[in-house]
C-alpha positions in Angstrom: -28.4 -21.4 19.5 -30.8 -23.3 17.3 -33.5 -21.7 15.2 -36.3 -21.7 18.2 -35.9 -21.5 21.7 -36.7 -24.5 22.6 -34.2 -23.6 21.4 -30.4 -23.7 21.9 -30.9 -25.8 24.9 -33.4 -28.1 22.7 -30.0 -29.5 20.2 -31.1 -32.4 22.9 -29.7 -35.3 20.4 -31.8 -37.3 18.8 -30.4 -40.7 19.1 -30.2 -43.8 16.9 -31.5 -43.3 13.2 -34.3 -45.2 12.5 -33.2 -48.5 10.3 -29.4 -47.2 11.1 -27.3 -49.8 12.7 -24.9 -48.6 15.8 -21.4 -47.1 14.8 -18.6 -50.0 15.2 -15.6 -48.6 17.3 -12.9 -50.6 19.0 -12.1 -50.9 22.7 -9.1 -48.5 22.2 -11.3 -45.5 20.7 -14.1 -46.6 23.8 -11.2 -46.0 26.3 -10.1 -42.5 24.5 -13.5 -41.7 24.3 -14.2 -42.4 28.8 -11.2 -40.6 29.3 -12.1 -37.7 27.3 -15.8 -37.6 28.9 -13.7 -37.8 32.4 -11.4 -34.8 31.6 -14.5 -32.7 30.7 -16.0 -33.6 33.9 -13.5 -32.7 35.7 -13.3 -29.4 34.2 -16.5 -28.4 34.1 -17.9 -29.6 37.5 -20.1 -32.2 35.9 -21.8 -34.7 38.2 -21.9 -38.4 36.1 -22.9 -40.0 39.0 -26.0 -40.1 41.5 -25.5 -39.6 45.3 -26.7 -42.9 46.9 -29.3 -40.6 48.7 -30.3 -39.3 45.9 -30.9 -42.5 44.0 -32.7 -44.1 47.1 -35.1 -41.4 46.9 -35.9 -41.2 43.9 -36.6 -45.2 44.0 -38.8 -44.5 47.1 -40.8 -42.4 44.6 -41.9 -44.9 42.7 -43.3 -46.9 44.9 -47.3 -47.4 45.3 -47.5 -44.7 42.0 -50.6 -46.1 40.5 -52.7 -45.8 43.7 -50.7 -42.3 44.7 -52.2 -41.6 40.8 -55.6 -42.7 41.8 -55.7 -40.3 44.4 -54.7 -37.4 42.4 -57.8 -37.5 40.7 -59.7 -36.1 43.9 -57.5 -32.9 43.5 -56.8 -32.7 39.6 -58.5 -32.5 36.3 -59.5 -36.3 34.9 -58.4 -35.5 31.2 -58.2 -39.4 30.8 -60.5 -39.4 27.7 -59.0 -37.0 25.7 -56.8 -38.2 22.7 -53.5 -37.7 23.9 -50.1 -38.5 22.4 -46.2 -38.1 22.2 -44.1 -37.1 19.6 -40.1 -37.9 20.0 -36.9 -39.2 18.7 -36.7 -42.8 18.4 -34.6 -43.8 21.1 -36.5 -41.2 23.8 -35.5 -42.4 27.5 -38.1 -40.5 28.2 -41.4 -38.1 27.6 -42.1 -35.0 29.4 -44.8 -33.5 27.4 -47.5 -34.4 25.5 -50.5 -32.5 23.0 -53.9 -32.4 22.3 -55.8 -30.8 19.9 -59.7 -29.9 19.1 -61.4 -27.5 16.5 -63.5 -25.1 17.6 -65.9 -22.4 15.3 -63.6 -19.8 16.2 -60.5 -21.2 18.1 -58.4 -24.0 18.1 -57.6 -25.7 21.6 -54.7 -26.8 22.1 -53.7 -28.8 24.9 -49.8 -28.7 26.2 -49.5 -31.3 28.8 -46.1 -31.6 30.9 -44.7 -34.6 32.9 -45.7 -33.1 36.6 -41.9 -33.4 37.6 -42.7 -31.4 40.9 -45.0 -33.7 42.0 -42.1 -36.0 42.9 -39.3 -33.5 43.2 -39.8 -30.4 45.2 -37.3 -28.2 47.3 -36.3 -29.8 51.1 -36.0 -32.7 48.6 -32.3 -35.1 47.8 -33.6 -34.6 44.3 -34.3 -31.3 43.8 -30.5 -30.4 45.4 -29.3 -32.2 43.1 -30.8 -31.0 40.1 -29.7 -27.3 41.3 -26.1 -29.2 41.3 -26.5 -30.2 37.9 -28.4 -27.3 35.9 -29.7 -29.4 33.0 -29.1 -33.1 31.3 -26.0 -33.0 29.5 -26.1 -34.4 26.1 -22.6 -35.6 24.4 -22.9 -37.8 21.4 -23.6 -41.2 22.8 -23.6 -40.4 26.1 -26.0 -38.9 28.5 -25.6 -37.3 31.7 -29.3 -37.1 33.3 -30.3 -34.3 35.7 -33.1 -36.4 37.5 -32.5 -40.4 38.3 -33.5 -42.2 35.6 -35.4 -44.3 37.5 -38.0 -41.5 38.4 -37.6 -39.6 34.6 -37.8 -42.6 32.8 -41.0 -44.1 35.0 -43.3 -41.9 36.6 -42.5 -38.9 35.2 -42.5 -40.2 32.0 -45.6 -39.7 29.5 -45.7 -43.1 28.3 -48.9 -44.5 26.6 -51.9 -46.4 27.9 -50.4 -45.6 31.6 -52.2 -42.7 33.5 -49.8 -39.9 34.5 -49.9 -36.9 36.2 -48.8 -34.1 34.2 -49.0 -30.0 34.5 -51.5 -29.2 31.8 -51.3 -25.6 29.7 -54.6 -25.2 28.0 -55.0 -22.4 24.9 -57.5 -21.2 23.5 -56.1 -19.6 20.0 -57.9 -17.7 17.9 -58.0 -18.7 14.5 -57.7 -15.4 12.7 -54.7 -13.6 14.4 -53.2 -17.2 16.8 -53.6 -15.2 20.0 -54.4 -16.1 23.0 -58.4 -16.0 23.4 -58.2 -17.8 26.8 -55.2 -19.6 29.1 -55.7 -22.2 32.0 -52.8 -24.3 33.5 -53.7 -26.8 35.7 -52.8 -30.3 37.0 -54.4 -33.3 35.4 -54.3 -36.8 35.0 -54.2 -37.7 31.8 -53.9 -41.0 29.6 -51.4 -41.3 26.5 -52.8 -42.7 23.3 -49.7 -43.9 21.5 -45.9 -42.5 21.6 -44.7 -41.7 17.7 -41.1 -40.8 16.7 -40.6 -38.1 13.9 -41.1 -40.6 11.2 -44.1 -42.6 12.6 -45.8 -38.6 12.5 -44.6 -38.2 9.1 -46.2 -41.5 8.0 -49.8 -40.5 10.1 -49.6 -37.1 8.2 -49.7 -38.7 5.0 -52.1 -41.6 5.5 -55.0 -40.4 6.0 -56.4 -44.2 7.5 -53.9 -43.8 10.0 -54.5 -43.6 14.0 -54.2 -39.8 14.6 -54.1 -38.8 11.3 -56.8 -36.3 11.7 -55.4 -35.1 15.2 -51.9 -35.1 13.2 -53.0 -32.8 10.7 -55.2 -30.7 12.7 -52.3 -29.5 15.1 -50.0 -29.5 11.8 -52.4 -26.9 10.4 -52.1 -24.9 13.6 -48.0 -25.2 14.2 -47.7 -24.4 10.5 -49.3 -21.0 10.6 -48.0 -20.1 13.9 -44.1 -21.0 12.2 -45.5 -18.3 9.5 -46.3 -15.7 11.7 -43.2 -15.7 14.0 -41.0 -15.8 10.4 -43.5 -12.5 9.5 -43.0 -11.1 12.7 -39.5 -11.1 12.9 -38.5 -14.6 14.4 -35.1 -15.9 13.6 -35.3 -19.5 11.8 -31.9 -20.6 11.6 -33.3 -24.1 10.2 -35.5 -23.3 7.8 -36.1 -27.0 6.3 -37.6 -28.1 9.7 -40.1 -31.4 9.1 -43.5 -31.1 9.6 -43.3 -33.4 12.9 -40.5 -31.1 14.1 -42.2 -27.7 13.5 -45.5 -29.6 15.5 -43.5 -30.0 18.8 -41.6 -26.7 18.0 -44.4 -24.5 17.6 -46.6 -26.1 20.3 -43.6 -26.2 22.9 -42.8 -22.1 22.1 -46.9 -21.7 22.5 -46.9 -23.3 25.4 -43.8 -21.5 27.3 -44.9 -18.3 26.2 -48.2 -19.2 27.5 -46.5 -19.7 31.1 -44.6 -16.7 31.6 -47.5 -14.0 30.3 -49.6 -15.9 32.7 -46.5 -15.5 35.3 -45.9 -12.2 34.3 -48.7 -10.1 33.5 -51.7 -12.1 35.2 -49.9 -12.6 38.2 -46.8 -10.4 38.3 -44.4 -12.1 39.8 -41.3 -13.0 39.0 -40.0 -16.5 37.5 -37.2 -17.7 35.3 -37.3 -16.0 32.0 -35.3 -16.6 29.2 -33.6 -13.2 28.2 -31.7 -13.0 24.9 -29.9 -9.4 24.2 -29.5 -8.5 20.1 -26.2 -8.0 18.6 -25.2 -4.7 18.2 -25.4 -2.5 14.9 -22.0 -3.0 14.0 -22.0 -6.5 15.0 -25.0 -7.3 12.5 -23.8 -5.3 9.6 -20.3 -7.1 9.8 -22.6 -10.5 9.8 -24.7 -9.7 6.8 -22.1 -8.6 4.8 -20.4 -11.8 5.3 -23.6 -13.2 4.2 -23.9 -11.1 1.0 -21.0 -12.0 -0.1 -21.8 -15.8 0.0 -22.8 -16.7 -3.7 -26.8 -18.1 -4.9 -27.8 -15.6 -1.6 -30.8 -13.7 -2.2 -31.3 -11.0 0.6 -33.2 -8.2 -0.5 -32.4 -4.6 0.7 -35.4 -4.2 2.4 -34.9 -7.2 4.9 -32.2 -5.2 5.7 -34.1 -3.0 7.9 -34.7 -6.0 10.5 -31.4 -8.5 10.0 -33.9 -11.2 11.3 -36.2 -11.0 8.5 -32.7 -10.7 6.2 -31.3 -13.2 7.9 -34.2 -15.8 7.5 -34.5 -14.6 3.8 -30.8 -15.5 3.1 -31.1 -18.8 4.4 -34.2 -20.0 2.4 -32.0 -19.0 -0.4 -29.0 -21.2 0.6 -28.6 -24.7 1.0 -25.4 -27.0 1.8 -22.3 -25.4 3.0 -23.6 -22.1 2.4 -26.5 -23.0 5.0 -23.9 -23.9 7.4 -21.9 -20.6 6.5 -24.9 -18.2 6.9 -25.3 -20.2 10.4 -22.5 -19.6 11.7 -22.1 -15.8 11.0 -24.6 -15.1 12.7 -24.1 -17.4 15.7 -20.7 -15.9 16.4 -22.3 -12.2 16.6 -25.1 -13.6 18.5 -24.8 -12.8 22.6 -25.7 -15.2 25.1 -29.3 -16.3 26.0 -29.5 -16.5 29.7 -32.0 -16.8 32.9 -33.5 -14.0 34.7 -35.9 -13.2 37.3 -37.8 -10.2 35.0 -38.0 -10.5 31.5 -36.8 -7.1 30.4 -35.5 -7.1 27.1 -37.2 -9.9 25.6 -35.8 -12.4 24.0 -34.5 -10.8 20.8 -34.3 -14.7 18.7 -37.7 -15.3 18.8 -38.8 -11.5 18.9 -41.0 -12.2 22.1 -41.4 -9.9 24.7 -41.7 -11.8 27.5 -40.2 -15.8 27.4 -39.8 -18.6 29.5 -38.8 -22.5 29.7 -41.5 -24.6 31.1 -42.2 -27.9 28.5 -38.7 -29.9 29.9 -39.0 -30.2 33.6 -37.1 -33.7 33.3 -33.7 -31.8 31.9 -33.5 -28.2 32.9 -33.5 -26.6 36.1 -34.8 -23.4 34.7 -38.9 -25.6 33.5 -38.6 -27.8 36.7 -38.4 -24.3 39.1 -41.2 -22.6 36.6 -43.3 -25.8 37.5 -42.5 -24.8 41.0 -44.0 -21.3 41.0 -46.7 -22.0 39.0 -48.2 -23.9 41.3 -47.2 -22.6 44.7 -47.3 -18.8 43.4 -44.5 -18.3 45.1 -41.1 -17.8 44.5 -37.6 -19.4 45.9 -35.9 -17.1 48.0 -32.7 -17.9 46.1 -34.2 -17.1 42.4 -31.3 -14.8 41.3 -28.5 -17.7 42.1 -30.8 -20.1 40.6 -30.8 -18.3 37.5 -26.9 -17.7 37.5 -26.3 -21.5 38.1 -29.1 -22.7 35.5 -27.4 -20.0 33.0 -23.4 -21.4 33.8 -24.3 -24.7 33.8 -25.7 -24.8 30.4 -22.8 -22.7 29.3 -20.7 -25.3 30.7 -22.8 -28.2 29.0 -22.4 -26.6 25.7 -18.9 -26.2 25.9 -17.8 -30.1 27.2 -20.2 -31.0 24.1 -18.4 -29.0 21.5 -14.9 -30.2 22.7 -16.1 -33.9 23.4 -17.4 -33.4 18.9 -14.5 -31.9 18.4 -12.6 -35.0 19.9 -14.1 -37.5 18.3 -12.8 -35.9 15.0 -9.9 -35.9 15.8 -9.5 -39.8 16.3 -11.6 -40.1 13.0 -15.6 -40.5 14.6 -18.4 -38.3 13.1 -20.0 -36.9 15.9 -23.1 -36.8 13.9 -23.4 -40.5 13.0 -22.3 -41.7 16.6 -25.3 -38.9 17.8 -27.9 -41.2 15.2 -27.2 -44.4 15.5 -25.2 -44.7 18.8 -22.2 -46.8 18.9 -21.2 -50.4 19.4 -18.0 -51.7 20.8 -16.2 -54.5 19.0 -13.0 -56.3 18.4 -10.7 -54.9 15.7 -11.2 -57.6 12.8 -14.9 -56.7 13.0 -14.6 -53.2 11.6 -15.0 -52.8 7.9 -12.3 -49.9 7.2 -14.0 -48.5 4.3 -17.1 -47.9 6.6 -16.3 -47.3 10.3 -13.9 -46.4 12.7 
């Protein structure tokens, strides 16, 4: 799993590097690679391809939107006016959630807005089958296998700017001396993106302060940063520690906003949903990982810390940098049980130390948000919620696996998983690769 739960799911890949040409490969190592992604297909029951049905109705969907959005506005909240923007990777196909942020004497506001996904895809519907087919988007280096037609994830259900949207909105009120909740409302809207920045273009805003959205920038940095104090305080595991500051504003907002959800779900309305459950490692399990740990030279892991291995664990790896990073990483990720959907959220999820946890910010690429959406706004709850919760939970079991054998492929015929990941890939004939450079 990753640091946060947007968590292990959310190692979504961030695509081509900015001012990073593609990786040069011949046609040979193309054809290894399609008949590697078709192997793992096979195995693991993963659907490349849309069902004509499907794909006709998810074309029919987008017809006549900006009058169907027009009409919304009879039903929803017009949140048009309010500064509104995106934060993603470079090459994002697509944008299911969005932020906005105001100052308040006592609170800050922070607005959570997510691509309204169940607007266009609702069950009796081809697409919402076949989402429950596919669990989640799978994402291999390179190559993306979508859970929703691109032609409805990538249009109307995109957050794209200076078009109006509809989205499912998660308004918080947060206090500003302990980041609680003073006040939760999540509602439709209609809302109107500003601009769409990558990582970097956030980066640059933060530090000019002429800059469109600087001040919005900085103001829901300000915000994310202190919440990413307070989880490390109150036992949160951060297995990345060196997180940017336009990666900790998604992260933080994102885990705000989810947890927002399910205590709404759970202890406003009592019913159940999908939570995210993560069970802790035993005490022997632990012990064996942090001695591993202590062992690692330049570590600095105080005996103290020892009394929560979270706090230790995070203290070790502020300490540690290169390959021993990727060593404390991986000792605890292999005495680290399973995250996995449930229909009560007893036990928590240990990771992030919340009690109660749920996935609702990525409707467009896991089954688990889009159903969340679902019950949210019916208040009611799929008959079938305990096998949707198995299937959500095996299919991204089954994601992660076909994307650690297809990486652990491509190093085998000499391609850095990584680099292909960043800067995607470009096919070309064999006197055009520089052998010193590519593959």
């Amino acid at each position: 799993m990753s640091n946060e739960e947007t968590d292990e799911d959310d190692q979504a890949y961030a695509g081509t590097a900015e001012g990073q040409g593609p990786v040069k490969i011949t046609e040979e190592i193309d054809r290894h690679l399609a008949n590697k992604r078709e192997e793992l297909f096979e195995e693991f029951e993963i659907r490349d391809k849309f069902p004509s049905a499907v794909l006709q109705e998810a074309e029919e969907r987008t017809e006549g939107v900006h009058q169907e959005i027009q009409d919304e506005l009879d039903h929803r909240q017009d949140l048009r006016d309010l500064t509104t923007w995106t934060t993603d990777p470079v090459d994002a196909q697509d944008f299911d959630d969005a932020i906005s942020i105001a100052e308040e004497e006592e609170h800050y506001r922070l607005w959570v807005h997510i691509a309204d996904v169940t607007h266009y895809v609702h069950p009796g519907s081809e697409m919402w089958a076949e989402a429950v087919q596919r669990g989640n988007t799978v994402y291999l280096p390179g190559y993306t296998i979508h859970m929703l037609p691109p032609a409805l994830a990538e249009t109307v259900c995109s957050l794209v700017p200076n078009e109006d949207r509809l989205a499912h909105t998660v308004e918080m009120a947060i206090k500003k001396d302990t980041l609680s909740f003073e006040n939760i409302e999540i509602y439709k809207s209609v809302i109107h993106s500003n601009e769409r920045l990558t990582y970097t273009q956030c980066e640059n805003r933060l530090d000019d302060p002429d800059a469109p959205l600087h001040e919005e920038n900085s103001l829901v940095y300000d915000l994310a940063d202190q919440l990413h104090e307070q989880r490390k305080e109150d036992g949160s595991l951060v297995l990345n520690p060196s997180r940017d500051r336009a990666h900790t504003i998604i992260e933080e907002c994102m885990l705000k906003a989810n947890k927002a959800v399910t205590h709404e779900l759970m202890w406003n309305r009592g019913v159940e949903a999908m939570y995210r459950v993560h069970p802790q490692p035993t005490p022997d399990q632990w012990d064996k990982a942090l001695k591993e740990i202590a062992e690692l030279d330049g570590i600095n892991m105080s005996g103290a810390a020892w009394d929560d291995p979270r706090k230790a664990v995070n203290q070790a790896l502020e300490s540690a940098s290169g390959k021993n990073l990727n060593k404390v990483q991986r000792s605890v990720l292999r005495v680290m049980p399973r995250a996995k959907y449930m229909n009560d959220p007893f036990g928590g999820h240990y990771a992030l130390n919340f009690d109660i946890y749920g996935h609702f910010t990525s409707p467009i690429r896991r089954l688990s948000d889009l159903i969340n959406h679902w019950i949210v706004h019916e208040n009611d709850v799929p008959e079938d919620l305990i096998a949707l919760c198995d299937r959500a939970s095996d299919k991204q079991k089954d994601a992660e696996t076909a994307e650690r054998l297809y990486k652990q492929f491509m190093e085998e015929i000499g391609l850095n998983p990584y680099d292909v990941n960043n800067r995607g890939v470009e096919v070309v004939d064999d006197d055009e690769i520089d052998d010193d450079i590519e593959y």
